[in-house]
C-alpha positions in Angstrom: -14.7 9.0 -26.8 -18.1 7.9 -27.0 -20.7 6.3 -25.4 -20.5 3.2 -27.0 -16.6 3.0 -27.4 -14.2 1.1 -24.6 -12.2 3.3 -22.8 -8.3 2.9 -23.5 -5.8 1.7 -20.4 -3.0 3.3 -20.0 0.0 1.7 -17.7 1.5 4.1 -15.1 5.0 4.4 -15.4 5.8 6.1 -12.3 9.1 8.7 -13.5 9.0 7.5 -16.9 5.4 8.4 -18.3 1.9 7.6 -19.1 0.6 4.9 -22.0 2.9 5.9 -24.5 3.9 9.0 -23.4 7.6 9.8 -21.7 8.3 12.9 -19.5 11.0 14.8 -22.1 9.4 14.0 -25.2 8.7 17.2 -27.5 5.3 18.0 -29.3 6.0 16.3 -32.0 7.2 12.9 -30.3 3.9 13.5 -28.2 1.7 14.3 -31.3 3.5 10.7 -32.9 3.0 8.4 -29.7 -0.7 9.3 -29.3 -0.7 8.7 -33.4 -2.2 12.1 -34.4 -1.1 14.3 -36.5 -1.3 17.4 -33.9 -3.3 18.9 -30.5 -6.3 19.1 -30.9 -5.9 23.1 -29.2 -3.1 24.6 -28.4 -3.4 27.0 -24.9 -1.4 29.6 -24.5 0.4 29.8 -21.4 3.7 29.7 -20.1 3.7 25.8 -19.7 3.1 25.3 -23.4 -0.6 23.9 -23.0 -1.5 21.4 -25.9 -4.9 19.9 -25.2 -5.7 16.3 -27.5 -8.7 14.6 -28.8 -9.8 12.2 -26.0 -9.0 13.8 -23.2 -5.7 14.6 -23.1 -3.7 17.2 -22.0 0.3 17.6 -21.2 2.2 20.5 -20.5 5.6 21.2 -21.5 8.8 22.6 -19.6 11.4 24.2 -22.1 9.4 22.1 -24.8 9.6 19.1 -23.3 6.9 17.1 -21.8 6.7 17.7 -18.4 2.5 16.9 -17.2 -0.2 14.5 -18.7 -3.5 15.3 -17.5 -6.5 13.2 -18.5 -10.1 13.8 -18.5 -12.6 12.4 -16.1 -14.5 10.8 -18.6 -12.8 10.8 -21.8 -9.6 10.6 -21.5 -8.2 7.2 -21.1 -8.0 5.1 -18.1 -5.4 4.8 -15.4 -4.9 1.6 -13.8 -2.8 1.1 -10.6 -2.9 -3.1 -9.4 -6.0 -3.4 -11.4 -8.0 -0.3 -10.0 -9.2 2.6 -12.0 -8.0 5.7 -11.1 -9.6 7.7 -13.5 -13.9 8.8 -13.2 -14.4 7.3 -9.8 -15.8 8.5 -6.7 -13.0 10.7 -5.5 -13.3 9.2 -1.8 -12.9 5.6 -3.2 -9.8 6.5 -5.1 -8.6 8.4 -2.3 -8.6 5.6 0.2 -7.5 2.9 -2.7 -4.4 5.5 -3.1 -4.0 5.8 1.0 -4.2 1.9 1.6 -1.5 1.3 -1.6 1.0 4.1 0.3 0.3 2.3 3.6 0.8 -1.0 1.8 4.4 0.0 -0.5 6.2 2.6 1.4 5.1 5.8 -0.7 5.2 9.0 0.1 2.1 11.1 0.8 1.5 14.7 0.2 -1.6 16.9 0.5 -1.6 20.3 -1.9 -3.4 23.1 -0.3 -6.6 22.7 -2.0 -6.8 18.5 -0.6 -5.7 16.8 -3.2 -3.9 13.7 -2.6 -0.1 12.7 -4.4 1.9 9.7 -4.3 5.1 11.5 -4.8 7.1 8.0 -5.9 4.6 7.8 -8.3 4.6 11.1 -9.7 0.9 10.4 -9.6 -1.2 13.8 -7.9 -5.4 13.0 -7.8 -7.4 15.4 -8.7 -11.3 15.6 -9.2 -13.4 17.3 -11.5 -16.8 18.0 -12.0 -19.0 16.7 -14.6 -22.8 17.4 -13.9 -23.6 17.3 -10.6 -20.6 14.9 -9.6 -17.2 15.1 -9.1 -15.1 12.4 -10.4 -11.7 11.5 -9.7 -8.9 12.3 -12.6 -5.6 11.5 -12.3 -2.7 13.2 -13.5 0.8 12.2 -14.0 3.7 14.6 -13.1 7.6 14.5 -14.1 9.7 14.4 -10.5 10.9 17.3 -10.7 7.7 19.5 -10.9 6.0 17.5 -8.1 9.0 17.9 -5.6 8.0 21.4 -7.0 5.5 23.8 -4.2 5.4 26.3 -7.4 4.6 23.5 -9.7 2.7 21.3 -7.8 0.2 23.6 -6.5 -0.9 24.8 -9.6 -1.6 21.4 -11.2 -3.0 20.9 -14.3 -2.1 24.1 -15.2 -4.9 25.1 -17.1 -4.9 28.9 -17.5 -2.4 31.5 -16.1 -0.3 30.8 -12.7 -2.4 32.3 -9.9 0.7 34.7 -8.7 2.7 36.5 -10.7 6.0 35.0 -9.3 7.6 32.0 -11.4 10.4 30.0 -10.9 11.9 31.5 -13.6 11.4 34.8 -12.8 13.6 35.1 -9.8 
């Protein structure tokens, strides 16, 4: 995305997905709904890593699409009752998320490096760093890896897990 260009929304579908993405779709259903013909990069790991134009990234579980993590800055916007969750201060979005659990009954949970998830949502906030800043980027996790310790602790899953020990391994 450019300078110049709009930045995309995309509606939260909390279980179901993100924009036009659904959790269970395979890379080729992905590849069709964001209306390319293919990732951008393909990452090898074990969650099948495929990294898109306009920052976007999803992860797949036995093929199927599991994790949609979107850039800070490029990848498309996230609204949640009209506020953007995506390339804000990380202590605004933080307390916007807080006030809309107080408000709706959702569930909180902390990972062990602070960031915040709304577990009804599927919704974990995460921030990264762009300059001298960090900005908030959310990302969009299936139920099942979120109710996940393994899983959830090692979101996005850019790069190798940090233990050896998978769930599949055992």
């Amino acid at each position: 995305m450019s300078a110049g260009e709009e930045r995309v929304c995309w509606e939260l579908l909390p279980e179901v997905g993100l924009g036009p993405l659904r959790f269970g779709m395979g890379p080729v259903e992905v590849a069709g709904a964001l209306q390319v013909s293919g990732p951008h990069e393909r990452v090898g790991s074990p969650y099948g890593q495929e990294d898109f134009a306009d920052g976007v990234k999803v992860f797949y579980d036995a093929g199927r699409l599991a994790c949609v993590a979107l850039d800070a800055v490029t990848g498309p916007q996230v609204l949640l009752e009209g506020f953007a969750l995506a390339g804000g201060d990380p202590e605004q979005v933080q307390q916007f998320l807080l006030d809309y659990a107080a408000e709706h009954g959702s569930c909180l949970l902390y990972t062990p490096d602070g960031s915040l998830s709304l577990t009804d949502l599927g919704l974990l906030l995460r921030s990264q760093k762009v300059g001298d800043v960090w900005l908030s980027r959310p990302i969009l996790v299936m139920e099942q890896w979120l109710e996940s310790e393994y899983y959830r602790d090692r979101l996005p899953l850019e790069g190798p897990p940090t233990t050896a020990e998978s769930p599949r391994s055992s």
